[in-house]
C-alpha positions, -999 to 999 in steps of 0.1 A, spaced: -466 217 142 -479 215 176 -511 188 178 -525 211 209 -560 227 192 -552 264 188 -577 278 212 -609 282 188 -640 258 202 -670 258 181 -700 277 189 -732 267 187 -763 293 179 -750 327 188 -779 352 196 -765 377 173 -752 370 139 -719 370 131 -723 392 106 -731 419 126 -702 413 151 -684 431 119 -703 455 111 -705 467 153 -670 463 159 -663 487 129 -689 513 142 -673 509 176 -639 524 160 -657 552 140 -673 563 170 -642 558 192 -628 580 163 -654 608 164 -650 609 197 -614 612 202 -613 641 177 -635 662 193 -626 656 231 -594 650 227 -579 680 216 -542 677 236 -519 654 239 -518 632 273 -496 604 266 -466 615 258 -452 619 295 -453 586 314 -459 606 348 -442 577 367 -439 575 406 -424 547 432 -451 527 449 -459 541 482 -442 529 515 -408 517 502 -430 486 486 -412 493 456 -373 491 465 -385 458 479 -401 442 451 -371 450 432 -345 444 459 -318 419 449 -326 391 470 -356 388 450 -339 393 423 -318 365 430 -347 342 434 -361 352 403 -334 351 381 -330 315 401 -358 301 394 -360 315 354 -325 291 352 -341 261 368 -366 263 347 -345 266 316 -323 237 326 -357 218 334 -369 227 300 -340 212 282 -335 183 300 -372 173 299 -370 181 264 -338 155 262 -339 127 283 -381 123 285 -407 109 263 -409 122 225 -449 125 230 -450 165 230 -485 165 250 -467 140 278 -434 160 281 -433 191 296 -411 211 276 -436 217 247 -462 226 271 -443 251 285 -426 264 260 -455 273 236 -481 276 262 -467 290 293 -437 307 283 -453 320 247 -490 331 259 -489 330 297 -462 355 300 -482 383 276 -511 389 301 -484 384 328 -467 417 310 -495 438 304 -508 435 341 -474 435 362 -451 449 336 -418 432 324 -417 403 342 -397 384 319 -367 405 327 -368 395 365 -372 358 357 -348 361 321 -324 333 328 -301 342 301 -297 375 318 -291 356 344 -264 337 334 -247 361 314 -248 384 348 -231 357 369 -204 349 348 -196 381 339 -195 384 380 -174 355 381 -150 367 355 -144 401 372 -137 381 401 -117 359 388 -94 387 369 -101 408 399 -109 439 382 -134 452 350 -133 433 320 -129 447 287 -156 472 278 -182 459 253 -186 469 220 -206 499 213 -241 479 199 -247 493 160 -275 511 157 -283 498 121 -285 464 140 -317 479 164 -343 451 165 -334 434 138 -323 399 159 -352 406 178 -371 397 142 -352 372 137 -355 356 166 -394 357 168 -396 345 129 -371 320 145 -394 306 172 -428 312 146 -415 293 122 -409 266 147 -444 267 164 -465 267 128 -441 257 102 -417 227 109 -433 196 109 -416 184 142 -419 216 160 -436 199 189 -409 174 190 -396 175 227 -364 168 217 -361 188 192 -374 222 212 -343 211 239 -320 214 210 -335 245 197 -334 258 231 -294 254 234 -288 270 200 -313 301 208 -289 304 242 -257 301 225 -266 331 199 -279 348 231 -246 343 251 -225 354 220 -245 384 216 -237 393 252 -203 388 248 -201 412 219 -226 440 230 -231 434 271 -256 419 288 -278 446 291 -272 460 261 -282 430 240 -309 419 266 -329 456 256 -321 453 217 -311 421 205 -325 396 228 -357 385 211 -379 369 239 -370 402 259 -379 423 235 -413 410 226 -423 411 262 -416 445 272 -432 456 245 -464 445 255 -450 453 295 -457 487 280 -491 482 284 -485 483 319 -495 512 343 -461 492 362 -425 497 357 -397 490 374 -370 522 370 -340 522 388 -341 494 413 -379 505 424 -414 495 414 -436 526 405 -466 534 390 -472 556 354 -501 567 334 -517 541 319 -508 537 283 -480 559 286 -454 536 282 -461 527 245 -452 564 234 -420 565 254 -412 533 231 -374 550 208 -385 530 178 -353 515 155 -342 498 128 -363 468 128 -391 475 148 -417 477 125 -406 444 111 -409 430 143 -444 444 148 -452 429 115 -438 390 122 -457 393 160 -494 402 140 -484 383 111 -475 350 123 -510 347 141 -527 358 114 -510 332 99 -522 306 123 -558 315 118 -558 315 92 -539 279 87 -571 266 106 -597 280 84 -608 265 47 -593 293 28 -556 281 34 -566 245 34 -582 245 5 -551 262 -16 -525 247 6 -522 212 -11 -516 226 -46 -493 244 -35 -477 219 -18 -479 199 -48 -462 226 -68 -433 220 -47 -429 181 -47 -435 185 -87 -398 201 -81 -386 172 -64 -391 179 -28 -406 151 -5 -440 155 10 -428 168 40 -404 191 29 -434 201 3 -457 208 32 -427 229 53 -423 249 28 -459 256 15 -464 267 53 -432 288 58 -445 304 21 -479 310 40 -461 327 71 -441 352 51 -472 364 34 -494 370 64 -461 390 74 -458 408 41 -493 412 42 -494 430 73 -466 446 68 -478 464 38 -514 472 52 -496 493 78 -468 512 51 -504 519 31 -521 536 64 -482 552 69 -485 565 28 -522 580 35 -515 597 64 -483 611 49 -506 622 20 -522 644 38 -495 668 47 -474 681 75 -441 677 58 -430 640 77 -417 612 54 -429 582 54 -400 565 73 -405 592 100 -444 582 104 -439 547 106 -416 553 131 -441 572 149 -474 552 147 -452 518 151 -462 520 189 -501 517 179 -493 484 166 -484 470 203 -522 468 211 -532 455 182 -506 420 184 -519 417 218 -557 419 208 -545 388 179 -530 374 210 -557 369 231 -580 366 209 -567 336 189 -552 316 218 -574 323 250 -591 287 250 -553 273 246 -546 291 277 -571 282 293 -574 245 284 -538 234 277 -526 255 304 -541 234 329 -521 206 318 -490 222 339 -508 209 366 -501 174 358 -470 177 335 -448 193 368 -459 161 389 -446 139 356 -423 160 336 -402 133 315 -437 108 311 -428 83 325 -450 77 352 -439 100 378 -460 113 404 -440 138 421 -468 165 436 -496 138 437 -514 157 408 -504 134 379 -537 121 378 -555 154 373 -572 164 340 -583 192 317 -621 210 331 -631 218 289 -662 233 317 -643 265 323 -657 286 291 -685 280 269 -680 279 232 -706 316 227 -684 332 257 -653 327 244 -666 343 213 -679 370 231 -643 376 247 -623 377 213 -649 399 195 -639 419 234 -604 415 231 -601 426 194 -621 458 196 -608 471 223 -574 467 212 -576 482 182 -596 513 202 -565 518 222 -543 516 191 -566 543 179 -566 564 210 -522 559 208 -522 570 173 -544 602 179 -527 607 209 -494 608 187 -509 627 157 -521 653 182 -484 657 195 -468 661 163 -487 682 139 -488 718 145 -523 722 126 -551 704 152 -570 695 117 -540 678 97 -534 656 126 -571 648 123 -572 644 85 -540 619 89 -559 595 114 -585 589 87 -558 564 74 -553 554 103 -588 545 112 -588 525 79 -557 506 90 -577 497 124 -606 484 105 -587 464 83 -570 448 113 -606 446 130 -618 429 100 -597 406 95 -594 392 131 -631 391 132 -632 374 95 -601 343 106 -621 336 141 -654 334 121 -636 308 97 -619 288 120 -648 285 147 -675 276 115 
């Protein structure tokens, strides 16, 4: 597991209890509620209303010689990644694979998504490579290759869940997830799946499905009032990119292992997993596993039941709301609501690693001047170190009280918006929010209750 500190610096003598950080954050959503059911009686949502930005700006960000750069600079990187990871020093916080990888890569790029939309696509260097060689190969047979297969929809986002399990289980489970090293070689084996499943499906076609990193970060691209359609930048409602989201086989899963797994590490940090977390541990070496083994699998044993745990808190809202009537199954629901979810992984997001970014992510700065460490000083800033000055310990627990209410009162305002749209009867789509509503407090709650434990 990765020795960088998680994000959550202690404070010191908050003005206002923490107690009633709970208790306001809860009201917050009730009002937010009340106030959604009575002035907002229509849907407004559902159409994204998108447009190209102004002045032929838009054909140009997305023109292919930028394109070109992008996608050339997402390779480099890649190839930089695994290399460093290879050939420099095993100390993760001296190499600059781990650094990137779980700080840059993993956290930087979600606020990159939410403010200029799916950047990751522009930079993907799989998509990349898999483009240029399937280039090369029609150039090389001089005509169209083989059409792919047709992707299965039963498949939907299910390597997409995988592949995020995958990379959690790596980040908070395996002992030498850190391990430079052993990220490099992880790195190679994710892009080998990745290159097989755009042999199989097409590039595109597993890049939008199957592809988990791309996945992830569209979703919360979503967010964005940005979106690239066509070959041109435009501009859409705000919001409105979360409903246009075709939910399938898999996505709820995947909505449940992105809240989970931080939920998971929060909760890893606080005194109610550390204090159960050795007997369990020793329940494991009493059936002849090692120590470390033990410990991997007391932690992967913790991950899957923040996942499960999450997973059924949201099938529970899904069961009320279907209680109440309108004649939807509960698949159908799920399916429906899943989009209100999207807010709510980013408000864990932020909330849980914003001193990580801020702090480690610094640490760029010197890591690109010594990337292998071993003494390199190839920008001159090798020498430079972390400012722990840029946030005070009571602001940054004003910002994640921030980040988590207001994303679970967008995840409200997406699942009225949605009930609103699909009930005929104005006061049925009311009546199912109520479950909703409990789902958001419970989400509130609990984010509020792991940063209160791990920042005692």
């Amino acid at each position: 597991m990765i020795p960088f500190a998680h994000g959550l610096v202690g404070r010191a003598d908050l003005p206002i209890p923490e107690w009633l950080f709970g208790w306001g954050a809860a009201m917050v959503l009730v009002v937010s509620f009340v106030a959604l059911a009575v002035l907002w009686p229509e849907p407004r949502l559902q159409q994204e209303g998108w447009r190209p930005l102004p002045g032929g700006v838009g054909r140009v960000l997305a023109s292919r010689p930028v394109e070109i750069v992008c996608a050339a600079l997402g390779v480099f990187v890649l190839g930089l990644v695994v290399y460093t990871g290879l050939r420099g020093t095993q100390t993760p916080t001296a190499n600059f694979a781990p650094t990137f990888i779980y700080v840059i890569f993993w956290l930087a790029l979600v606020p990159a998504s939410v403010l200029f939309g799916d950047v990751f696509r522009a930079f993907n260097p799989w998509r990349a490579i898999g483009r240029a060689i399937a280039w090369l190969a029609r150039v090389a047979v001089r005509g169209e290759l083989p059409a792919a297969l047709a992707y299965p929809e039963r498949l939907g986002h299910w390597p997409a869940v995988a592949g995020i399990f995958a990379f959690a289980v790596m980040e908070l489970v395996a002992s030498s997830g850190d391990r430079p090293e052993n990220l490099a070689i992880a790195t190679l084996v994710y892009s080998v799946a990745t290159f097989i499943g755009m042999a199989l499906y097409g590039v595109e076609g597993w890049i939008e499905r199957g592809e988990a990193f791309s996945v992830y970060f569209n979703l919360f691209s979503r967010l964005s009032p940005i979106e690239t359609r066509g070959g041109v930048v435009g501009l859409r409602r705000p919001l409105s990119g979360l409903p246009a989201l075709r939910p399938l086989p898999g996505t709820v899963p995947l909505l449940a292992v992105m809240i989970g797994s931080v939920t998971f590490d929060g909760a890893a940090e606080a005194p109610f997993w550390t204090n159960i977390a050795p007997d369990i541990a020793q329940f494991f070496q009493n059936l002849g596993l090692s120590p470390q083994s033990a410990l991997e699998l007391t932690f992967l044993v913790g991950l899957i039941g923040a996942i499960l745990l999450v997973y059924g808190f949201y099938r529970l809202g899904v069961l009320g709301a279907k209680s109440v009537g309108g004649g939807f199954t509960a698949a159908r629901l799920a399916r429906a609501f899943v989009h209100s979810l999207v807010p709510i992984a980013l408000a864990y997001v932020a909330a849980h690693y914003l001193t990580l970014l801020l702090f480690q992510g610094q640490a760029v700065g010197f890591l690109a001047s010594d990337p292998l460490g071993d003494g390199a000083d190839l920008f001159g800033t090798a020498d430079s170190q972390i400012d722990y000055g840029v946030i005070g310990a009571s602001a940054t627990w004003y910002w994640q009280v921030g980040f988590v209410v207001a994303g679970h009162v967008i995840a409200l305002t997406l699942a009225h918006d949605r009930a609103i749209a699909i009930y005929d009867n104005a006061k049925l789509a009311v009546r199912s929010q109520y479950w909703m509503l409990a789902v958001m407090v419970g989400f509130t709650s609990l984010a509020l209750w792991l940063l209160s434990l791990a920042n005692a």
